[in-house]
N, C-alpha and C positions, 0 to 999 in steps of 0.2 A: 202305146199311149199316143195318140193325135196331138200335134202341134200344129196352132194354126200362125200362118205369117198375116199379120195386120196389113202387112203394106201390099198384099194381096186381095185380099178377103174385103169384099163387099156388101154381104151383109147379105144374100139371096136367100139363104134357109133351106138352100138343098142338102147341107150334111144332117139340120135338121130332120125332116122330111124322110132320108133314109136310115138312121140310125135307127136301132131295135134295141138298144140299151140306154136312149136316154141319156147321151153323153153332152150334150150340145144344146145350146141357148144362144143365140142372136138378140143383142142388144147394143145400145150405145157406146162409142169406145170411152174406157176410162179415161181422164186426165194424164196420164202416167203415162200410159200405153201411148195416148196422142204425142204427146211429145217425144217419143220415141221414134216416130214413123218418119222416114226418111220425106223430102220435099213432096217426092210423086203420091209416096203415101197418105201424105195430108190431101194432094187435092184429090185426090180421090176418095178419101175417106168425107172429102166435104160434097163431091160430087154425087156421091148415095148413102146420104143423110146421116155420117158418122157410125153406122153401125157394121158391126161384127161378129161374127160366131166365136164367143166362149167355150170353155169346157168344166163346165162348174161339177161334170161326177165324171170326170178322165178315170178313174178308180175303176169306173164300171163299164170301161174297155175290152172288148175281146179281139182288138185289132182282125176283123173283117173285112175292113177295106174298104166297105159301103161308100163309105163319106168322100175317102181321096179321088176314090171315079168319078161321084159325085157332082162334086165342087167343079165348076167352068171356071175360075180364076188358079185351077190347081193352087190354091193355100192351104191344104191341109198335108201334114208328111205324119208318117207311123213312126216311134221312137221306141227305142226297147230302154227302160230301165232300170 
């Protein structure tokens, strides 16, 4: 299952882009989540326009790996659970 770290992630759309199962959406970060982002996270979440890649069907994971090579900010990790 992909985890992605907010105070990483930029919002580019390269796990996007690579997935084959449709795991991943880039959009605005939630309220919740922002408040959570540590100082550096915030300004960088303000510095490219508060968005982030989701995982709204993590379900339909076959942990491939696509997305971790992927991603240039390395914020995506594979979680077994």
């Amino acid at each position: 299952m992909p985890v992605v770290d907010f105070n990483r992630c930029e919002g580019k759309d390269a796990c996007v882009a690579v997935c084959p199962y449709d795991v991943f959406e880039v959009r605005k970060i939630d309220p919740s989540d922002y408040r959570d982002l540590s100082f550096v996270g915030k300004i960088k979440s303000y510095v490219h326009g508060g968005m982030v890649a989701y995982t709204p069907h993590a379900d339909q994971c076959r942990a491939c790996g696509l997305c971790v090579k992927a991603c240039p900010e390395r914020a995506i990790k594979l979680v077994k659970i």
